[in-house]
Structure formats: C-alpha cells, structure tokens
C-alpha positions in Angstrom: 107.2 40.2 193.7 104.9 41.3 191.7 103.4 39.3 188.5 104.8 42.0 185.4 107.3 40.1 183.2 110.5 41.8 183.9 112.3 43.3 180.5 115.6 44.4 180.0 117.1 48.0 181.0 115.5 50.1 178.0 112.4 49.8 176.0 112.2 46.9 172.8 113.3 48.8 169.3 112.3 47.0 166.3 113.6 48.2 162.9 117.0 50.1 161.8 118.7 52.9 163.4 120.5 55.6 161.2 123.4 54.2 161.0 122.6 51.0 159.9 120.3 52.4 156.8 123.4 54.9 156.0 125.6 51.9 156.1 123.6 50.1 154.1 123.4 52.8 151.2 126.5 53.1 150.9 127.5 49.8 150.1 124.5 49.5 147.6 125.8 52.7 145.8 129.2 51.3 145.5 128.0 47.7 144.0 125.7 50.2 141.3 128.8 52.4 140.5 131.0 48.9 140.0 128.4 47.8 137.7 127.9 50.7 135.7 131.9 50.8 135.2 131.5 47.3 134.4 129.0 48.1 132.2 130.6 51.2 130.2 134.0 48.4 129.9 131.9 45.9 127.8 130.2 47.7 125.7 133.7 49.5 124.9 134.9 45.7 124.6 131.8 45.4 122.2 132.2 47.8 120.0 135.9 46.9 119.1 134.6 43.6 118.8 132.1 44.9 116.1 134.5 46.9 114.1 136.9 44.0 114.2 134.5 41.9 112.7 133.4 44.1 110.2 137.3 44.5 109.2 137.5 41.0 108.4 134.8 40.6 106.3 135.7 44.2 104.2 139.4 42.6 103.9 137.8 39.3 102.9 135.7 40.8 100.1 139.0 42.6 98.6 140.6 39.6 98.8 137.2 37.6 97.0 137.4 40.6 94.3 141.2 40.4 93.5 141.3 37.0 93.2 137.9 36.4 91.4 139.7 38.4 88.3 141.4 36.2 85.4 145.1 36.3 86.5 146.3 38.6 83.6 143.7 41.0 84.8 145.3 41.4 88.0 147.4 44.6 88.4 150.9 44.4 90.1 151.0 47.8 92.4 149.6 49.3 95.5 146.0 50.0 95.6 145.1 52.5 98.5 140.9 53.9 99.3 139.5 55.1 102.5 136.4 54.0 104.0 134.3 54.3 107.1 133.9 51.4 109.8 131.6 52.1 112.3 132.3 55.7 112.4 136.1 55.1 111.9 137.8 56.4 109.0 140.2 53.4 107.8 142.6 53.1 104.6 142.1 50.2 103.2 145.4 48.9 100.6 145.8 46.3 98.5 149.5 45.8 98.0 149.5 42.9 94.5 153.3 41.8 94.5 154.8 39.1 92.0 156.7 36.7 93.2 157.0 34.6 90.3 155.9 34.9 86.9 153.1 32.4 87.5 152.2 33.4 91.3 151.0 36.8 92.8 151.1 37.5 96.5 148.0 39.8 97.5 148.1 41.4 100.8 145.2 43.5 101.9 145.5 45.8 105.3 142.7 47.9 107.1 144.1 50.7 109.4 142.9 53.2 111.1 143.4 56.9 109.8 144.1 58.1 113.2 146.6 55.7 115.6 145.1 53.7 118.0 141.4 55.0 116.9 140.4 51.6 116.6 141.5 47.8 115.0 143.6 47.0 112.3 143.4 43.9 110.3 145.1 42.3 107.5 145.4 38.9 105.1 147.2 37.0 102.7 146.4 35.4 100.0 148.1 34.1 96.5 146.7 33.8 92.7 148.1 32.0 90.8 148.1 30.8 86.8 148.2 27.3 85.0 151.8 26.8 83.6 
C-alpha cells in the first residue's frame, strides 16, 4: 500500500452546479413577484382607505354647516353639488326632511359619479328648536 489518502471515485467539487443556482432563482423570483402583488393590493387598500376618510370628514362638515344655522334658517329640500375626492368625482346631497314642526332630519350622502369608482358614505343627524 502506498501512503496517498485514498478519495472517493471522482474529484472534490465545492460550490453550486447549474441546476441548483437555476433552482434557486426561481424560487427567489416568485417570493419578489408575491411581494410586488402584495404590494400593488395595499396600496389599492390604501387609497380606499384615504378617500374613505376624506368622505367622512366632507359629510361631517355638511352636517357642522346645516346644523350650525338658526333652525328657521334651515331649508326643507334636497341640496345636490359635485366635488372631487382624491381624483373621484362624487355628488355630494343634503336631503333636510321635517318630521315635526319642531325637529328636522338631515341626511347627507357622498357617492360616486360613476358606480363602484370608489366609497360612499353617509350620516344622520337631527336639529331641532325650543318649544
């Protein structure tokens, strides 16, 4: 026998083949792409979020206005304007209804011109008078 260490069949590799780097691509690409989709979802999720906000706080300063007025300056009817929510055309109404002679219902609704375009919103709210 002779005194050289004895190795196996084929000679030592170290590092990847092919294969494995190929392999290993791939399943980083697909984790990015289910990011990025992930990604493009919440900021979707975001912006409704936003625009609902921003809804509430329009409806809540109709609402402030209408009932900040005296009660006999308050107008029994339908009120109807269009504005623009974060690049959304909405109509905006304020619908005054009596339901006694000393108490007035006041709804206010935000919807979007164009269905499903974005979120809608709307509130109640009640003046009333000193009998």
């Amino acid at each position: 026998m002779s005194g050289a260490p004895c190795r196996g069949s084929g000679p030592s590799r170290g590092g990847f083949t092919l294969i494995e780097v190929i392999g290993s691509l791939l399943i980083f690409s697909v984790g990015v792409l289910m990011v990025l989709q992930l990604t493009g979802a919440l900021t979707r999720q975001m912006e409704y979020a936003a625009k609902s906000s921003e809804l509430v706080a329009r409806a809540q300063e109709r609402l402030d206005s209408l009932e900040a007025l005296p009660f006999d300056s308050i107008t029994v009817g339908t009120q109807q304007d269009t504005l623009t929510v974060r690049g959304t055309r909405y109509v905006q109404r304020a619908i005054v209804t009596s339901v006694t002679g000393l108490l007035l219902r006041i709804d206010v609704s935000l919807a979007p011109q164009t269905a499903g375009a974005g979120p809608s919103y709307s509130a109640t709210s009640y003046a009333a008078t000193i009998w």
